[in-house]
PAPAMAR-395020 format. One record per residue (C-alpha): residue in three letters; x, y, z. Coordinates in nm, 4 decimals. Example, Ala and Ser with C-alpha at 12.3 -4.5 7.8 and 13.67 -1.06 7.14 Angstrom:
% residues 2
<site r="ALA" c1="1.2300" c2="-0.4500" c3="0.7800"/>
<site r="SER" c1="1.3670" c2="-0.1060" c3="0.7140"/>
This chain:
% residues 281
<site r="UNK" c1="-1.8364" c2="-0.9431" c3="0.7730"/>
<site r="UNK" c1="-1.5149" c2="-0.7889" c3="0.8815"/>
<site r="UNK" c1="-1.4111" c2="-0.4805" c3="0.6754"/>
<site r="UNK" c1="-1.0458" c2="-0.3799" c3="0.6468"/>
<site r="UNK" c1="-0.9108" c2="-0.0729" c3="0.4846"/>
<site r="UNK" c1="-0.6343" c2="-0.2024" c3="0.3064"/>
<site r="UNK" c1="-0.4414" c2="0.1288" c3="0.1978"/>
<site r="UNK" c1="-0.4593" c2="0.4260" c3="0.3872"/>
<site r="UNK" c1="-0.1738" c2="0.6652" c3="0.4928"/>
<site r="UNK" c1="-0.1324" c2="0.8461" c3="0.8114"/>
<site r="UNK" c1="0.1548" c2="1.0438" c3="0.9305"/>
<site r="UNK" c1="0.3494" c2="1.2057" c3="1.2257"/>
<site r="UNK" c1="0.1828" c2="1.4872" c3="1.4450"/>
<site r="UNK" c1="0.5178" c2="1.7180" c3="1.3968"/>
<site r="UNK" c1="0.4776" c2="1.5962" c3="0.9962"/>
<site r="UNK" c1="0.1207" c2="1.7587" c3="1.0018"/>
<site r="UNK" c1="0.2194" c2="2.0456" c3="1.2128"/>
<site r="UNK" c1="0.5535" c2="2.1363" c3="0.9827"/>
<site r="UNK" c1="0.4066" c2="2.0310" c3="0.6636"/>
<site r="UNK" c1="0.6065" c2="2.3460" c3="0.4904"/>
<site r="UNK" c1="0.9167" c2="2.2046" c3="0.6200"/>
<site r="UNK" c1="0.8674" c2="1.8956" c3="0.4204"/>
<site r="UNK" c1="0.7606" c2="2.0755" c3="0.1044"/>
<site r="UNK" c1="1.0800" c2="2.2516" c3="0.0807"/>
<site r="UNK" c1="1.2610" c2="1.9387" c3="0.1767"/>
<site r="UNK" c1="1.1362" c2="1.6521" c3="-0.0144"/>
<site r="UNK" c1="1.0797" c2="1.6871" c3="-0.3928"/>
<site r="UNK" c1="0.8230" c2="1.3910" c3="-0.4063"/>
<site r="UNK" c1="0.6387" c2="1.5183" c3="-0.1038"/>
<site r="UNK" c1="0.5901" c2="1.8496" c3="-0.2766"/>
<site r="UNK" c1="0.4393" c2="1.7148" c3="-0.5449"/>
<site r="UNK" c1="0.1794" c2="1.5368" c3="-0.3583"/>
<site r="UNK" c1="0.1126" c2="1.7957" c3="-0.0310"/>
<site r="UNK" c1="0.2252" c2="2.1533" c3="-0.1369"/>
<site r="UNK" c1="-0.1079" c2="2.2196" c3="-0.2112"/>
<site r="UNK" c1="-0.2769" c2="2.2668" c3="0.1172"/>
<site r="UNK" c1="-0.5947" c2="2.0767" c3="0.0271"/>
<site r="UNK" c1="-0.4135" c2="1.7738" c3="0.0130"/>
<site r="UNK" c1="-0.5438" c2="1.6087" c3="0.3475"/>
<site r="UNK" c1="-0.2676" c2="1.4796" c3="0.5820"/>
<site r="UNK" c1="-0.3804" c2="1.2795" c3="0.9126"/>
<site r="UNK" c1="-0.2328" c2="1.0973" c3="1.1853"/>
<site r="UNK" c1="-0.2898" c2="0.7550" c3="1.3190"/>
<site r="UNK" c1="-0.5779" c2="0.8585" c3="1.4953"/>
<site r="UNK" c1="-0.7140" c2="1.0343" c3="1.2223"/>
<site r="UNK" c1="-0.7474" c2="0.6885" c3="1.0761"/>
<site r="UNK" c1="-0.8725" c2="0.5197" c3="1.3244"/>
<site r="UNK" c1="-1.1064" c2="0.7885" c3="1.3684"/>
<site r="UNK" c1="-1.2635" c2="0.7687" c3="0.9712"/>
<site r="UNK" c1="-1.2847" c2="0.3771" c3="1.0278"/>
<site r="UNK" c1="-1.5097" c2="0.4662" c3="1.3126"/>
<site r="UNK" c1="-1.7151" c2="0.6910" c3="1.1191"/>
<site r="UNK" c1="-1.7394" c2="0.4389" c3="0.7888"/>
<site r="UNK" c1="-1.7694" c2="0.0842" c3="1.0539"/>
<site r="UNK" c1="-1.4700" c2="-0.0558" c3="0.9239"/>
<site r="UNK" c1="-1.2504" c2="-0.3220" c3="1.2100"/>
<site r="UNK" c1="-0.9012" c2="-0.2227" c3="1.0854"/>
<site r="UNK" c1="-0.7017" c2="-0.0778" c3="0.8152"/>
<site r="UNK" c1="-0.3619" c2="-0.1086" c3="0.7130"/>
<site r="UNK" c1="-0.1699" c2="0.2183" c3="0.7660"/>
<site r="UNK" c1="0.1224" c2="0.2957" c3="0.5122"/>
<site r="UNK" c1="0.3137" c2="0.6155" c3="0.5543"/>
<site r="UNK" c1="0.4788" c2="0.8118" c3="0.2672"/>
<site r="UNK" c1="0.8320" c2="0.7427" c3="0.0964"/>
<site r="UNK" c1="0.9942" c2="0.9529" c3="0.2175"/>
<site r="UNK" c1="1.3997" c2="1.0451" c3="0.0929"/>
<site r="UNK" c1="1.5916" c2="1.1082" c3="0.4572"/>
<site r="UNK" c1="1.6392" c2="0.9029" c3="0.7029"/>
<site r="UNK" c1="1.5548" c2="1.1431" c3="0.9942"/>
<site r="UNK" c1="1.1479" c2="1.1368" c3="0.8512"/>
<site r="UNK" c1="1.1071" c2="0.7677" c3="0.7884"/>
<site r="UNK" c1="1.2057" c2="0.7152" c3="1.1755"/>
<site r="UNK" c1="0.9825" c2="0.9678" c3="1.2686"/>
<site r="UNK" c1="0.6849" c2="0.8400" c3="1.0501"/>
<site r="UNK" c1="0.7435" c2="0.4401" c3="1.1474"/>
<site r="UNK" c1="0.7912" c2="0.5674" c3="1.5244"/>
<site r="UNK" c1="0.4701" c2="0.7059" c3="1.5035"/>
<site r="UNK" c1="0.2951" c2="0.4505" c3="1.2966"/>
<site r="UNK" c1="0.4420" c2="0.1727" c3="1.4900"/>
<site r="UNK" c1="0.2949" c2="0.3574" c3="1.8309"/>
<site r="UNK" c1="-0.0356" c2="0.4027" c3="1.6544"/>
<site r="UNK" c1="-0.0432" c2="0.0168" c3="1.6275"/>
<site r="UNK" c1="0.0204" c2="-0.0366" c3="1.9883"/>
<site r="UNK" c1="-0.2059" c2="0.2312" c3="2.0813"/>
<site r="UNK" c1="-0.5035" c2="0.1177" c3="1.8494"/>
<site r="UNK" c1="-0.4664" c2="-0.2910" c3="1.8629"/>
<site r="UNK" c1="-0.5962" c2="-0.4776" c3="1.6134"/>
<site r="UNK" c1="-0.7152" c2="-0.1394" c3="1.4711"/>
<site r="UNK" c1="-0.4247" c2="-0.0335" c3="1.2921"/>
<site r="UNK" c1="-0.2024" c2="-0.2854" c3="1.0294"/>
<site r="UNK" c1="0.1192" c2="-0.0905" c3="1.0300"/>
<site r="UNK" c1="0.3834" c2="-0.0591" c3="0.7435"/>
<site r="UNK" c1="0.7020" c2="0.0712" c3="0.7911"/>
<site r="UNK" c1="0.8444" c2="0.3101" c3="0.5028"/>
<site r="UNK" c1="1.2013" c2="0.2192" c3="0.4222"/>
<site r="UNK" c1="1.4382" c2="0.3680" c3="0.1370"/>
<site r="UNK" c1="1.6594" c2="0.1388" c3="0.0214"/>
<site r="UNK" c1="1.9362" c2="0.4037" c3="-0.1499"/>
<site r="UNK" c1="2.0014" c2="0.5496" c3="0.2240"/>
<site r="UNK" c1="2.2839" c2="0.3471" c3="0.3888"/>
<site r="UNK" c1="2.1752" c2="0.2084" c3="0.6835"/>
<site r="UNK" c1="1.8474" c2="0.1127" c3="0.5733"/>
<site r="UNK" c1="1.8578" c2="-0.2334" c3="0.6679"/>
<site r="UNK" c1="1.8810" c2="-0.1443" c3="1.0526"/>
<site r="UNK" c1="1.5802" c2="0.0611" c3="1.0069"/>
<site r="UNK" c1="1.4105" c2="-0.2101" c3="0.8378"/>
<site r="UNK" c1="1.5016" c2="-0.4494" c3="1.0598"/>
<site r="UNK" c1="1.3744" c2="-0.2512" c3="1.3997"/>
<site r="UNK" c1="1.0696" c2="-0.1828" c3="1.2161"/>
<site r="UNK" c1="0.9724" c2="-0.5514" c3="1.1765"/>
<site r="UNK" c1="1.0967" c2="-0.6186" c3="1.5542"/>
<site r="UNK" c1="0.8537" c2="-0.3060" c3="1.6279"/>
<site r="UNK" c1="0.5470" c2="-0.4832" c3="1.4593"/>
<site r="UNK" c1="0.5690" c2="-0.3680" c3="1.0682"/>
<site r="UNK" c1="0.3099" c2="-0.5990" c3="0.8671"/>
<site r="UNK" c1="0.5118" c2="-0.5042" c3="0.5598"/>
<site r="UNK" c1="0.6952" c2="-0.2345" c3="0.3812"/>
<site r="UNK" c1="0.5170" c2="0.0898" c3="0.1978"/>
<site r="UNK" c1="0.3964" c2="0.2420" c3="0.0137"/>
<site r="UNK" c1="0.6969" c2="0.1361" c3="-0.2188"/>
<site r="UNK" c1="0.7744" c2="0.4342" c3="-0.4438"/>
<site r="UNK" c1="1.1507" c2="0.3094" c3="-0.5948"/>
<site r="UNK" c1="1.1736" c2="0.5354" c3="-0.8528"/>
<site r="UNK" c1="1.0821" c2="0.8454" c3="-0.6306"/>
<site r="UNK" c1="1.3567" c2="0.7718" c3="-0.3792"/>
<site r="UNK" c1="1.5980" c2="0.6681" c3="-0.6516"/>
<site r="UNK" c1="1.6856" c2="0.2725" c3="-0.6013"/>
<site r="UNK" c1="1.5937" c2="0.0389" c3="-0.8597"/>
<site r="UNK" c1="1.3569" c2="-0.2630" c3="-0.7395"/>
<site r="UNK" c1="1.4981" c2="-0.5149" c3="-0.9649"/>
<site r="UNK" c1="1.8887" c2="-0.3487" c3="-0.8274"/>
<site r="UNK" c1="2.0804" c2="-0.4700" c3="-0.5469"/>
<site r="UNK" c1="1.8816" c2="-0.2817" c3="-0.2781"/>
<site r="UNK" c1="1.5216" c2="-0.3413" c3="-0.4015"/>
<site r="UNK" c1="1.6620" c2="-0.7480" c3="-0.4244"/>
<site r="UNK" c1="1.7646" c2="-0.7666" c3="-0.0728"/>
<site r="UNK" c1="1.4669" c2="-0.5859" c3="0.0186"/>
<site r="UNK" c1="1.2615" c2="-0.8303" c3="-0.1355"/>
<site r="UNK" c1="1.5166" c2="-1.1066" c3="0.0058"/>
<site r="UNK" c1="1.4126" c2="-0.9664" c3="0.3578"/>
<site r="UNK" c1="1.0614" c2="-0.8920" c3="0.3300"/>
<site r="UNK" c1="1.0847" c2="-1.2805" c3="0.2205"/>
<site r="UNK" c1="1.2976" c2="-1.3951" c3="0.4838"/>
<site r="UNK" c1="1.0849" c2="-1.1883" c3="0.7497"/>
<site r="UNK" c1="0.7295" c2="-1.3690" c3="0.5976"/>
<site r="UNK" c1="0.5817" c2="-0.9819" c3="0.5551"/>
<site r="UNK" c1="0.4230" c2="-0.7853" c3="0.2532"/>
<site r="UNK" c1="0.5549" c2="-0.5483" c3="0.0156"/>
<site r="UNK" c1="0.2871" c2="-0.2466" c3="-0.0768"/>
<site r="UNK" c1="0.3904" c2="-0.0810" c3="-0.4269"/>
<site r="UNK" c1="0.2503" c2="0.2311" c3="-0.5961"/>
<site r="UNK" c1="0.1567" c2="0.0538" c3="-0.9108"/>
<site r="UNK" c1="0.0805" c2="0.3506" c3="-1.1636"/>
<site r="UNK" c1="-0.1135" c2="0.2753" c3="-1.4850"/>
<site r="UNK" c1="0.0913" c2="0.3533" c3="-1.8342"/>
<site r="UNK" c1="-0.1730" c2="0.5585" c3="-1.9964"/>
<site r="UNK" c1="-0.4611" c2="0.7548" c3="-1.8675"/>
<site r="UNK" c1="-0.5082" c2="1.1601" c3="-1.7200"/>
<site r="UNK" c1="-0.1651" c2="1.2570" c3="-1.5049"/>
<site r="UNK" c1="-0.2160" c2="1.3259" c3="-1.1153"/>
<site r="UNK" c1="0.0223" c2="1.4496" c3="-0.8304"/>
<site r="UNK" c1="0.1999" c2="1.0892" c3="-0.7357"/>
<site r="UNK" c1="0.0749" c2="0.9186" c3="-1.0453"/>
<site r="UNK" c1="0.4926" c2="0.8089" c3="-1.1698"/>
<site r="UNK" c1="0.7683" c2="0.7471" c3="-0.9091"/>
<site r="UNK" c1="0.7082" c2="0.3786" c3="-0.7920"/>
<site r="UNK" c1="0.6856" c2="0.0546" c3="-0.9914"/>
<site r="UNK" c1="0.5885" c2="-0.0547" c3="-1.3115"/>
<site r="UNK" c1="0.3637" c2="-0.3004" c3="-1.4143"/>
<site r="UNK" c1="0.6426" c2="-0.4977" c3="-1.6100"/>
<site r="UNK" c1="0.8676" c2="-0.4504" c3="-1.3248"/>
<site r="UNK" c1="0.6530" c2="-0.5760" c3="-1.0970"/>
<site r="UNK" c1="0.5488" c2="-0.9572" c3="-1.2693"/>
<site r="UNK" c1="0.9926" c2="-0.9456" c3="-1.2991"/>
<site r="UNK" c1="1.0416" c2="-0.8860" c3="-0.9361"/>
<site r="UNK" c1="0.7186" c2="-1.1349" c3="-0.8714"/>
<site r="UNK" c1="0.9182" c2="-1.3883" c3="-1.0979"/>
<site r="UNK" c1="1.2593" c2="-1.3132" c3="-0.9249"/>
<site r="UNK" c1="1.1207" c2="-1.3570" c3="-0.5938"/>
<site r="UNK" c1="0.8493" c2="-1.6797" c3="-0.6023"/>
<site r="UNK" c1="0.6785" c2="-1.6923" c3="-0.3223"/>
<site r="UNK" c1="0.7045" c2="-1.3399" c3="-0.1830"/>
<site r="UNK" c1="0.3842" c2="-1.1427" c3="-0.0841"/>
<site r="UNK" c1="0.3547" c2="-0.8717" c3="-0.2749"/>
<site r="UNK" c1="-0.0137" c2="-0.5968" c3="-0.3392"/>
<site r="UNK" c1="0.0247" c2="-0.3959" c3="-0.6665"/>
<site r="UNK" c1="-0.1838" c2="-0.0782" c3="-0.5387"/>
<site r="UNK" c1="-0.4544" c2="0.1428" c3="-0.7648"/>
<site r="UNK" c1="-0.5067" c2="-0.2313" c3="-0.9756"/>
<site r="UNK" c1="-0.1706" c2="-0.2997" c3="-0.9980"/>
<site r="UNK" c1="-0.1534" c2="-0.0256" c3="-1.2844"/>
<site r="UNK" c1="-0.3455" c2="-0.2624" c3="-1.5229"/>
<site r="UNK" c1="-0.1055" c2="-0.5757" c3="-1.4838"/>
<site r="UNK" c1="-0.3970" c2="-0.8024" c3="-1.4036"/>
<site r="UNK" c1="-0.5406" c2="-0.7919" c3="-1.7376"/>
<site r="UNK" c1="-0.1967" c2="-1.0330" c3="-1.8340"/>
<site r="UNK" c1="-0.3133" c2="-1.2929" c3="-1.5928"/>
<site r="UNK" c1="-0.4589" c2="-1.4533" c3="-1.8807"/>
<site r="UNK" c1="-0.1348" c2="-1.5847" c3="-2.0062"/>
<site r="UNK" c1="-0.0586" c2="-1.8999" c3="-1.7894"/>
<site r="UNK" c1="0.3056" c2="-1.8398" c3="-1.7247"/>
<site r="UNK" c1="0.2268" c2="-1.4780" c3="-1.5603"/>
<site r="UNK" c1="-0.0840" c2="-1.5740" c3="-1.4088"/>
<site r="UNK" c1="0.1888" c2="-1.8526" c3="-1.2075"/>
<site r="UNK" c1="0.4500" c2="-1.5746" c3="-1.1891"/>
<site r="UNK" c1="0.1982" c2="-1.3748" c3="-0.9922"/>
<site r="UNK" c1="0.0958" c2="-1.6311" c3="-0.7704"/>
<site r="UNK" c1="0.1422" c2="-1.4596" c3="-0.4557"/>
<site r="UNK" c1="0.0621" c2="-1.1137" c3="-0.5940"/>
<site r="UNK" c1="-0.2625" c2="-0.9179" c3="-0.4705"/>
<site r="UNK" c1="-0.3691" c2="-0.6106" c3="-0.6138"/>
<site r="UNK" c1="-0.5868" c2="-0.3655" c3="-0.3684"/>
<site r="UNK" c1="-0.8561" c2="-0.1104" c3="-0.5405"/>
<site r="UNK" c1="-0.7175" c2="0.2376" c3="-0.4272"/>
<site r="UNK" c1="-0.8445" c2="0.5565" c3="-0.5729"/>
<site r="UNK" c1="-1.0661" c2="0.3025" c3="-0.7723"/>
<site r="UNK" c1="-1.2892" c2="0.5825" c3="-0.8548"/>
<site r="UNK" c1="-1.0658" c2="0.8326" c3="-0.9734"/>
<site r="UNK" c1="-0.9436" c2="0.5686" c3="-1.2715"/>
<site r="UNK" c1="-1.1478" c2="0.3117" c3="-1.3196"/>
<site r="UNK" c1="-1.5567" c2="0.2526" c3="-1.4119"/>
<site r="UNK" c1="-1.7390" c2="0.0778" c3="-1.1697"/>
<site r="UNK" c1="-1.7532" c2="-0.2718" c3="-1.3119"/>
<site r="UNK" c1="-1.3874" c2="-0.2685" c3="-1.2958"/>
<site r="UNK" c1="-1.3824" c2="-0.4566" c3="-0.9644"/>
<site r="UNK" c1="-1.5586" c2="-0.7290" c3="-1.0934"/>
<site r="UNK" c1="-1.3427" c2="-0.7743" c3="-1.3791"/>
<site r="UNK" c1="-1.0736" c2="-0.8285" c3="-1.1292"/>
<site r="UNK" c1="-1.1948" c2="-1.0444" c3="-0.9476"/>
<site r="UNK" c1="-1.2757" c2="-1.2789" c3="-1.2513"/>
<site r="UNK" c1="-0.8733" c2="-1.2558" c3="-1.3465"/>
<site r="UNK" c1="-0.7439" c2="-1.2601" c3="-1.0412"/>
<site r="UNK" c1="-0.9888" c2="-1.4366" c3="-0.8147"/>
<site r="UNK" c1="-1.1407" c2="-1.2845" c3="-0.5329"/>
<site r="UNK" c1="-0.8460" c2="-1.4062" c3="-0.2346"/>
<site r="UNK" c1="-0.6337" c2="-1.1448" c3="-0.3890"/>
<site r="UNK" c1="-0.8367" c2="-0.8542" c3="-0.4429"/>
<site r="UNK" c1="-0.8239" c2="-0.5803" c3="-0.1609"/>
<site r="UNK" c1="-1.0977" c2="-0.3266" c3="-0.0784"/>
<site r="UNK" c1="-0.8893" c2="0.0349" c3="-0.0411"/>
<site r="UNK" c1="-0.9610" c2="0.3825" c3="0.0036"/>
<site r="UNK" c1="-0.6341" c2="0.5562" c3="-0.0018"/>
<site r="UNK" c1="-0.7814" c2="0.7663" c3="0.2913"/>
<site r="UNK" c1="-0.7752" c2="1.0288" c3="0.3045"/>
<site r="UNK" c1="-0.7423" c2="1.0458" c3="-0.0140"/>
<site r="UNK" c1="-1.1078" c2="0.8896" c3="-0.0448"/>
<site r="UNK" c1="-1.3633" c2="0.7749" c3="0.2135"/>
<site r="UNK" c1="-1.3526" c2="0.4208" c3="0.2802"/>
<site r="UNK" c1="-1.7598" c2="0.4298" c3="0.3383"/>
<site r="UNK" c1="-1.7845" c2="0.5739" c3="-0.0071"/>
<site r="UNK" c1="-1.5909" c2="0.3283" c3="-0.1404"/>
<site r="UNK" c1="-1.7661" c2="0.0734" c3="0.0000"/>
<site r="UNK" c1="-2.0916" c2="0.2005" c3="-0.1011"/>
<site r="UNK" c1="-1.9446" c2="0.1644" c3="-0.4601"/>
<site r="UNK" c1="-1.8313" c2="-0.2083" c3="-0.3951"/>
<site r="UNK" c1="-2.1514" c2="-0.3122" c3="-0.2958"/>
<site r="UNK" c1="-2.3804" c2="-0.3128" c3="-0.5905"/>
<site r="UNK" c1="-2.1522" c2="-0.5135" c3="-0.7913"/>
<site r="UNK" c1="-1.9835" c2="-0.7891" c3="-0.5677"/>
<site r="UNK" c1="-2.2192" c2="-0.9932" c3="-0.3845"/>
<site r="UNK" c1="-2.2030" c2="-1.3069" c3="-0.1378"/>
<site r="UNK" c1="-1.8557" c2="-1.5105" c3="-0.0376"/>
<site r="UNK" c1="-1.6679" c2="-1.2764" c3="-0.3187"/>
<site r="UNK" c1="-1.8020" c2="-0.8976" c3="-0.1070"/>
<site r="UNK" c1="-1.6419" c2="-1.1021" c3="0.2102"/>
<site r="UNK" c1="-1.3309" c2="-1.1772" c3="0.0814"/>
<site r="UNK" c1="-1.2365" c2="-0.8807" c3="-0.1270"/>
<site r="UNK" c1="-1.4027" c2="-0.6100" c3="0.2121"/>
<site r="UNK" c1="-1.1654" c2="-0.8158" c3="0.4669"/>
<site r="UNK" c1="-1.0740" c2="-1.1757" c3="0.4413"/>
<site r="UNK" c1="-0.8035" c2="-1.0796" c3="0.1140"/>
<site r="UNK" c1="-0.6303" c2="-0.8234" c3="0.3337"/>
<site r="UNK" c1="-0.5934" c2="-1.0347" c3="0.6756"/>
<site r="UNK" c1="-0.4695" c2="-1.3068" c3="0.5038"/>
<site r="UNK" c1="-0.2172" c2="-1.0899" c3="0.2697"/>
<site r="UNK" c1="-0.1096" c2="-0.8803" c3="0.5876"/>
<site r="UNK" c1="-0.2053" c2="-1.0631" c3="0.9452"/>
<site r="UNK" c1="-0.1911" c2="-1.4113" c3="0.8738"/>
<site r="UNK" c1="0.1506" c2="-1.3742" c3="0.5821"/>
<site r="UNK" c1="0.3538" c2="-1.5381" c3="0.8226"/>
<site r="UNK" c1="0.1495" c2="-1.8399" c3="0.8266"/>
């Protein structure tokens, strides 16, 4: 059975090494690394807890950043890690839409290898997915056959570092509706918008919408996989750690017991190379 990681986050050796510089920088950053605990890894990091926890692959987002100067640095990195790692890493590029010039950087990510864009935080970069920029980066994600990643934050429930700044789960199903036929994975569940996929005209709204279990045991019980599988079926359910958030051996541990057979296969691997490796097919 292959195993995929699909939501992990790695970043730049000079981010690690200057993490203060980026706390007084970056507002959103603060909120999530300030505190020194907060784990930060590179590339090889990644690779390296993959090793430990037998997973193949994983796919490697980076962090939304706000300038320009630390999303190059972050995709250069991730993009290298890729090359470096083959078949090991799944790269997405971070992008910010409200930065002029963010289509070139797009663009050369995609020509460098990106699988996708994210993690997609719109609201913590200040660009509005349903807006002019979040269309035509939907428009291009589409055009390019790759995947958008969003941090999809439940409405209710205990606050976290990170928990608001990306994209709601109304605003995802609109951008889903806007944009038929673009790959899309609502991260953390989706922030509960499966549970509408039992109304027939937003279970075919969110057709090509996959949802990927990060942090699952920080918000949810541990049946709640299997719920999501029965709403969403099990082609569009992604095992995820967040590493290093959360070990992806742990989390797998945790799958195990209650998804069993073709279901385990799809949901540990099969959901995540189709969503990421094979979107262009």
């Amino acid at each position: 059975m292959e195993l995929i990681d699909a939501h992990t986050h790695a970043f730049a050796p000079g981010q690690v090494e200057w993490r203060e510089r980026l706390v007084a920088s970056d507002a959103t950053f603060r909120e999530m690394y300030a505190d020194p605990k907060a784990r930060m890894v590179t590339c090889d990091g990644v690779v390296a807890a993959m090793d430990r926890s037998g997973f193949d692959a994983a796919v490697v987002a980076g962090f939304a950043f706000a300038a320009q100067r630390d999303i190059d640095e972050l995709n250069e990195h991730i993009l290298d890690g890729a090359r470096m790692h083959a078949g090991r890493v799944i790269p997405l590029a971070t992008v910010n839409p409200a930065l002029d010039g963010w289509e070139r950087a797009a663009e050369k990510a995609l020509d460098g290898g990106a699988r996708g864009f994210g993690e997609l935080r719109p609201s913590s970069q200040g660009w509005d997915p349903l807006g002019p920029e979040g269309r035509r980066l939907c428009e291009l994600a589409r055009e390019r056959g790759v995947t958008l990643l969003w941090h999809a934050s439940e409405p209710v429930g205990h606050a976290y570092p990170g928990k608001h700044g990306g994209i709601s789960p109304v605003e995802l199903c609109r951008v889903a509706e806007a944009f038929p036929g673009l790959r899309m994975v609502g991260a953390h569940f989706g922030g509960g918008l499966p549970f509408y996929l039992q109304m027939p005209e937003v279970k075919e709204a969110l057709a090509c919408v996959a949802y990927d279990t990060a942090a699952w045991s920080l918000l949810y019980d541990d049946g709640s996989v299997r719920r999501l599988i029965e709403l969403a079926g099990r082609d569009r359910v992604l095992l995820a750690s967040d590493f290093p958030l959360q070990s992806p051996g742990r989390q797998l541990k945790r799958l195990e017991p209650v998804v069993e057979g073709e279901a385990l296969e799809a949901v540990c691997g099969a959901a995540a190379r189709r969503m990421y490796l094979d979107a262009d097919e």
